[in-house]
Structure formats: structure tokens, C-alpha cells
NUDOFI-56360 format. One record per residue: residue in three letters; x, y, z of N, C-alpha, C in turn. Coordinates in steps of 0.02 Angstrom, whole numbers, plus 50000, padded with zeros to 5 digits. Layout:
BEGIN
ALAXYZXYZXYZ...
// end
This chain:
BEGIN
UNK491255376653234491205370253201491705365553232UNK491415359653248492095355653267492275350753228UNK492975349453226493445345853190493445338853218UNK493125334953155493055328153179493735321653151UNK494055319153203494655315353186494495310453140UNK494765306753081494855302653047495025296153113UNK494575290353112494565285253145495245280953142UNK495395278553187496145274853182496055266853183UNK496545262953147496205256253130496835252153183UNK496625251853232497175246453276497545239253259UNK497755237353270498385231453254497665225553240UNK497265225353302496925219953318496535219653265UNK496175226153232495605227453198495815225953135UNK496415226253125496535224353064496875216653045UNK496925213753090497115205553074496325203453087UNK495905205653126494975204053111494845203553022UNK495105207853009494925209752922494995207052893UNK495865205152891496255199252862495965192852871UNK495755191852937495615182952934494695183452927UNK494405188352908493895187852881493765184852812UNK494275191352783494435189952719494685182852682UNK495105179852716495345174852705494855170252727UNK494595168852747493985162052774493515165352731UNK493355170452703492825170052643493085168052599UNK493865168052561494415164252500494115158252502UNK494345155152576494425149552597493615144652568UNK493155148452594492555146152598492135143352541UNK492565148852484492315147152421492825142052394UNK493455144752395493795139452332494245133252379UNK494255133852445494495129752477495245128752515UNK495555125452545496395126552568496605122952494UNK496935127652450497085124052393497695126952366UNK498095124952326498805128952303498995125052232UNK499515126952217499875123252151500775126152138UNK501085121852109501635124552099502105119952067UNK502525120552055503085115652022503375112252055UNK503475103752014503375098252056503785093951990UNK504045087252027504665083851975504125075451972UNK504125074151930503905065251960504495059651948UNK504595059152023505305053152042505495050151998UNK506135048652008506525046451970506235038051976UNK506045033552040505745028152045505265027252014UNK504505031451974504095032051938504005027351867UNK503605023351881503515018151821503015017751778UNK502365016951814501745016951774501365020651841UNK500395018351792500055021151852499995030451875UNK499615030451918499445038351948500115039651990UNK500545045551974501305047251995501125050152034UNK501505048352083501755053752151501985058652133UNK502025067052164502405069852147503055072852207UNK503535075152176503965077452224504465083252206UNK504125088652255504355095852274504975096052273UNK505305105452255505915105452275506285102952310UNK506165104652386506525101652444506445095252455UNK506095092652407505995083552441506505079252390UNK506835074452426507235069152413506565064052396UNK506855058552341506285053852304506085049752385UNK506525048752440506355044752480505845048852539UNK505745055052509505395059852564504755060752514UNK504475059752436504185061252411503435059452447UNK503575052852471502755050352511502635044952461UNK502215041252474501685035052443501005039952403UNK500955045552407500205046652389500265047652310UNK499745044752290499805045152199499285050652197UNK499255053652093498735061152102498465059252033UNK497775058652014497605059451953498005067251910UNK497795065551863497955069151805497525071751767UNK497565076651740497055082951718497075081851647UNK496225079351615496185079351572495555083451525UNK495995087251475495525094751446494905089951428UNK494455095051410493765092751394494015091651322UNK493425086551297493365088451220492485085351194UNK492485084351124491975083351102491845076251085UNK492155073051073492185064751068492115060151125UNK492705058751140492755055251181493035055751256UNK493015063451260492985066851330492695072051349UNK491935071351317491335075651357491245076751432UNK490875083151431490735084451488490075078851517UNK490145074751593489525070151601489345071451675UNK488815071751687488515072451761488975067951812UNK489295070051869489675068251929490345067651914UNK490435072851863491375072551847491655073951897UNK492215072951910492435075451963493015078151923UNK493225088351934493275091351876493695098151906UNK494215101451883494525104751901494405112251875UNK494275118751909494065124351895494495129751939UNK494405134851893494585140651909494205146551928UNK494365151551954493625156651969494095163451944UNK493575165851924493965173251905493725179751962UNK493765186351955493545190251992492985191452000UNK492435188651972491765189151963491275183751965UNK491835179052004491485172952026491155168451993UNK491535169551916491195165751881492105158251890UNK491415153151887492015145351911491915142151833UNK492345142051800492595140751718492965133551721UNK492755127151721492835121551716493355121351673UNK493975118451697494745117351641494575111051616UNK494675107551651494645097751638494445091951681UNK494465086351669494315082251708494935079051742UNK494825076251807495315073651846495125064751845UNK495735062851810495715057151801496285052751810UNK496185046051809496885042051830497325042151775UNK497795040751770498375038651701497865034751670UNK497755026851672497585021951641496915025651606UNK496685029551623496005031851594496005038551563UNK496675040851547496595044651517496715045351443UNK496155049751408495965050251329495905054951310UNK495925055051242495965064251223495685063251144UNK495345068051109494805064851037495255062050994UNK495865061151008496175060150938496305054250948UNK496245049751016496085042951024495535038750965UNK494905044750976494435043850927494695039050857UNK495195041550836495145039150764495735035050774UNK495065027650781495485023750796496065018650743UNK495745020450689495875017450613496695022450623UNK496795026150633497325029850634497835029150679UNK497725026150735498335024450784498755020650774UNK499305020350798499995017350755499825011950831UNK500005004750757500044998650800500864997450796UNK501094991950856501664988450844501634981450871UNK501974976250861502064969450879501884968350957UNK501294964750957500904962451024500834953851043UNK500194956651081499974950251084499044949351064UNK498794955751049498144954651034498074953550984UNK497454945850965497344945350910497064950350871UNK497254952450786496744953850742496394951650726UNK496734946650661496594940350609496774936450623UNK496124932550586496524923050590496224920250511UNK496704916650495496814912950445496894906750467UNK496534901350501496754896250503497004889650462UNK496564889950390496884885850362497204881750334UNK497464875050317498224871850296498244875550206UNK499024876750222499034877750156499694875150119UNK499874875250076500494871850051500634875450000UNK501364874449973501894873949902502394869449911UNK502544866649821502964864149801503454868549760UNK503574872749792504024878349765504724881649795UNK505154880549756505794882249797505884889849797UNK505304894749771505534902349777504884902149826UNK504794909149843504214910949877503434911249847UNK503044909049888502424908349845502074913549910UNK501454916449869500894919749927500464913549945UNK500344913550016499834909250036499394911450095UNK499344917150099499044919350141499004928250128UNK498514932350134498424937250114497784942150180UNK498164947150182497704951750251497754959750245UNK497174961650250497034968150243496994972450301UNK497324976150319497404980450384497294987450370UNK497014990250429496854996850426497495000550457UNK497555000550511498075004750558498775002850533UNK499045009150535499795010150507500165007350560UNK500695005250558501195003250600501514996550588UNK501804991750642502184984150593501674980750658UNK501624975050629501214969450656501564962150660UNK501334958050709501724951950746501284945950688UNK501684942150633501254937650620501404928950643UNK500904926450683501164918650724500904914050656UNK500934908150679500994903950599501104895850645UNK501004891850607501414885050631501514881750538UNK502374878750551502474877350483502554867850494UNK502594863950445502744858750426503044857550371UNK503194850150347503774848050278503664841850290UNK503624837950220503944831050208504354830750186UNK504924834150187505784835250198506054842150184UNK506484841950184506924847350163506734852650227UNK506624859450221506714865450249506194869650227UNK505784870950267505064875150239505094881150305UNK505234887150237505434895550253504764898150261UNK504674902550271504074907950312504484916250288UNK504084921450275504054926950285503554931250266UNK503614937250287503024942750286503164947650234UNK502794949750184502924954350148502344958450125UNK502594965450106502004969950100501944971650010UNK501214971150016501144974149941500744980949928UNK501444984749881501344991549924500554990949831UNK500354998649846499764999549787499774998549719UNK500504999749682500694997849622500844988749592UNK500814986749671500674978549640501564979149688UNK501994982349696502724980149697502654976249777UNK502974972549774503024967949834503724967349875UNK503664968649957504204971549972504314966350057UNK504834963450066505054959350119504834962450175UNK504424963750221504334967150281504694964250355UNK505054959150340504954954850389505874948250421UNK505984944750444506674942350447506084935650408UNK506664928450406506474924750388506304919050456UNK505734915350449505664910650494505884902050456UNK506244896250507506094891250455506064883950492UNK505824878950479505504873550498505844867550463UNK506154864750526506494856750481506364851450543UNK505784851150560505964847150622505294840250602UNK504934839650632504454833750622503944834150551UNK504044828650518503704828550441502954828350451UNK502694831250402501934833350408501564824450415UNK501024824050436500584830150445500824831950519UNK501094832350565501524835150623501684841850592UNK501404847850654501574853450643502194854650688UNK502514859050672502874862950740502474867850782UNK503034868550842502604874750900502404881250845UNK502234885250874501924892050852502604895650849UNK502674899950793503364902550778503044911250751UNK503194914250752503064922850754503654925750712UNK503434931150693503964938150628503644941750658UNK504184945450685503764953650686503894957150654UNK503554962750599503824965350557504304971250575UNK505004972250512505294975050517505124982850503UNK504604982850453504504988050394503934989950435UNK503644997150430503165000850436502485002150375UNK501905000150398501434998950349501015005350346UNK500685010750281500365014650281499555011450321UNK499095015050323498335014050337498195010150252UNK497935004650260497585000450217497864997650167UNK498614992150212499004990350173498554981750179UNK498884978950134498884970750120499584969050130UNK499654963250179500164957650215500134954250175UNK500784949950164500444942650129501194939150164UNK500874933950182501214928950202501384922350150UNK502194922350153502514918050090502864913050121UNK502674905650077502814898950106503514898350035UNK503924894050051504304889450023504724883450043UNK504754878050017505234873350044505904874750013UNK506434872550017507244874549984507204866249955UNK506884861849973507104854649931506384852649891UNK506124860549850505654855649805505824857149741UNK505444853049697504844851649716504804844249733UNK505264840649747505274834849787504954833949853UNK504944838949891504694838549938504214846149967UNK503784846650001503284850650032503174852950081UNK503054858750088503084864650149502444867650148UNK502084865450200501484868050227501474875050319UNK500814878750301500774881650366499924882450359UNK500024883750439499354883850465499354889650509UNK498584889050535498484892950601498854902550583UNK498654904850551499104910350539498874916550574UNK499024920550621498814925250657499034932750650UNK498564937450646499034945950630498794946250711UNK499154947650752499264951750802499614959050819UNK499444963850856499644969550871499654969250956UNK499924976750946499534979851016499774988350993UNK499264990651035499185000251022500095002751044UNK500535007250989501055009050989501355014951038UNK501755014251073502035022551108501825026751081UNK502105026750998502515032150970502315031350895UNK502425034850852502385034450793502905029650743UNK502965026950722503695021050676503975025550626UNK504485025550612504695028050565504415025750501UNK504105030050426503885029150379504105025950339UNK503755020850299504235016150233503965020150166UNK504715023050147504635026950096505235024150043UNK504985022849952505295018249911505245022049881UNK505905019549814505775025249769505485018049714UNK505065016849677504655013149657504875009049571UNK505175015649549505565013749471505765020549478UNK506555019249457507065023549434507235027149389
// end
């Protein structure tokens, strides 16, 4: 019987294997990698550059990188020509993570509810109340009244007038029990007698408003009832918040 040698695999034969192997990797999932990465300290807005260990912010490069955003059911479905980031497991099955998208465009479902996002002092209009209204009252009177959905403090613009004296402005919230609460600094108007308005004058509120509070905006002059303090043009403005505001919490009666 003869004794047959076990075949020997040479140096050459086996880097054949290797770069076989590897250009079939290659073929499917592509020259691709990942790893931990800082975004510069220069970084402001917009799609961030990123920059590696060894790189100094002035070595990072100019190239910006979308950002990976998970799927969801609202308002970040899956849609024909995503352009979409995946993984493959050992069985070649390719399991879609998220979508690759810019900063400015990126959303996630809880955007969805939009009644729920915390506003703060902007420049987009809500409301408008345009118009004239008056008191002959030296305390605060309501003259203006607004119903808001989204929690957070809001910018209210106004233009005031007087046929003398000093005609005050402020914002106040009326919480559900009827109690009525200053939200706001004071604005005030002594310059050209009505019917001459002044420029456009703004409060931004101080106080933080639950979901489906009422504003009310309060006129007074300090020299009446001799004399009269009017406003006009009254505007709720916002814009969408960073962050959440800290909560306005009262204790109501003692």
C-alpha cells in the first residue's frame, strides 16, 4: 500500500486565498470601516466634520458627513431611494439601521407631537390681535387675551400710545383656577400723544407656560383716569426651543 503525503500549502498559495477572500468582503459590503472620532472644537452648525485621534482640528479636512437617523413610524418611515445605512450578519442577511441624513433634516417621531414641543422667544408669528384698545385705569386692566397650545415662554410685540401721563404694558398668565400671575418685565410708553403710536416694543416672557395656557396682555396709564393709554397691533411670537424651560410650579392657597 502506498503512503500518500498530506499536500503542502506554499507562502504564495496562501496570500491567493487571502486576497480572494478579501475582494469577495470587499465586493459585497465595500472598502468601508468605522471607529471613534471627536467633532472639532471649530464646529458650529450644519453636517460636522469629523476628526480622528491623530488629527489636529487644522488637519481634520473640509469634508462634512450626514448623520444617522433610526427609522421610525411617523415621521421617519422607510421611502423608496433612501439612501440608508446597513449591516450584514453571517448569513447575509443586510438589516437596514437608519437613514443617512443631513443635520438640518434630521427628525425623530417625537417631533410628531407637535402641540408638545417646548417653544421660546422668537421671531415667528403665532397670533395677531390687531386691534386699538384702551383704559382709563391706573391699575392693570386685561385687554387682550390668547390661547396657546405649546408649553414654553413666548415673545409678545405690541405698539403703545397716551394722551399723557405713562402707559405700562405687561404679560401675564392665567393659570386654571382663575389666579393670575405676572409672566413677564414691564414695558412703558411716554413719548408721542395718541392717536401717534410708538415703534413696536416686545416682553419676552419670564415664566414658563403649561400646554393650553391663556396670555393676557395688561394695559394701564399711571396718570388716570385723567388721561389714556392705548395699544395696538399685538403679536404672540415664538420659535421651536433647544431644551426644555424650567417648570412654573405655585403653591395656589396656603
Amino acid at each position: 500500500m502506498m503512503e500518500t503525503k498530506p499536500s503542502q500549502t506554499t507562502p504564495s498559495d496562501l496570500y491567493l486565498t487571502i486576497k480572494q477572500i478579501v475582494l469577495q468582503v470587499l465586493s459585497k459590503v465595500g472598502m468601508a470601516g468605522g471607529g471613534k472620532a471627536k467633532i472639532p472644537s471649530s464646529y458650529t452648525s450644519g453636517n460636522p466634520p469629523l476628526k480622528l485621534g491623530n488629527e489636529t482640528s487644522t488637519t481634520a479636512g473640509s469634508k462634512t458627513h450626514k448623520v444617522l437617523q433610526p427609522f421610525g413610524t411617523l415621521l421617519n418611515k422607510i421611502l423608496a431611494d433612501d439612501e440608508v445605512w446597513y449591516v450584514e450578519d453571517k448569513d447575509e442577511n443586510r438589516i437596514p439601521v437608519g437613514k443617512l441624513v443631513d443635520v438640518a433634516s434630521l427628525v425623530i417621531d417625537a417631533n410628531a407631537w407637535g402641540s408638545l414641543k417646548w417653544v421660546k422667544p422668537g421671531e415667528t408669528d403665532l397670533l395677531t390681535a390687531a386691534a386699538e384698545r384702551s383704559t382709563v385705569s391706573a391699575g392693570y386692566e386685561d385687554k387682550k387675551r390668547f390661547y396657546v397650545t405649546r408649553p414654553g415662554r413666548y415673545r409678545v410685540e405690541f405698539q403703545l400710545s397716551r394722551t399723557g401721563g405713562t402707559t405700562r404694558c405687561q404679560v401675564w398668565v392665567e393659570l386654571p383656577d382663575g389666579t393670575k400671575v405676572a409672566a413677564s418685565g414691564e414695558a412703558t410708553y411716554s413719548g408721542s400723544v395718541y392717536p401717534t403710536f410708538g415703534a413696536e416694543q416686545n416682553l419676552d416672557m419670564t415664566l414658563t407656560v403649561p400646554m393650553g395656557s391663556i396670555l393676557l396682555v395688561r394695559l394701564m396709564n399711571d396718570s388716570a383716569p385723567s388721561q389714556t393709554g392705548y395699544i395696538q397691533n399685538v403679536k404672540i411670537k415664538y420659535e421651536d426651543a433647544d431644551a426644555a424651560h424650567a417648570p412654573l410650579d405655585a403653591v395656589l392657597v396656603d
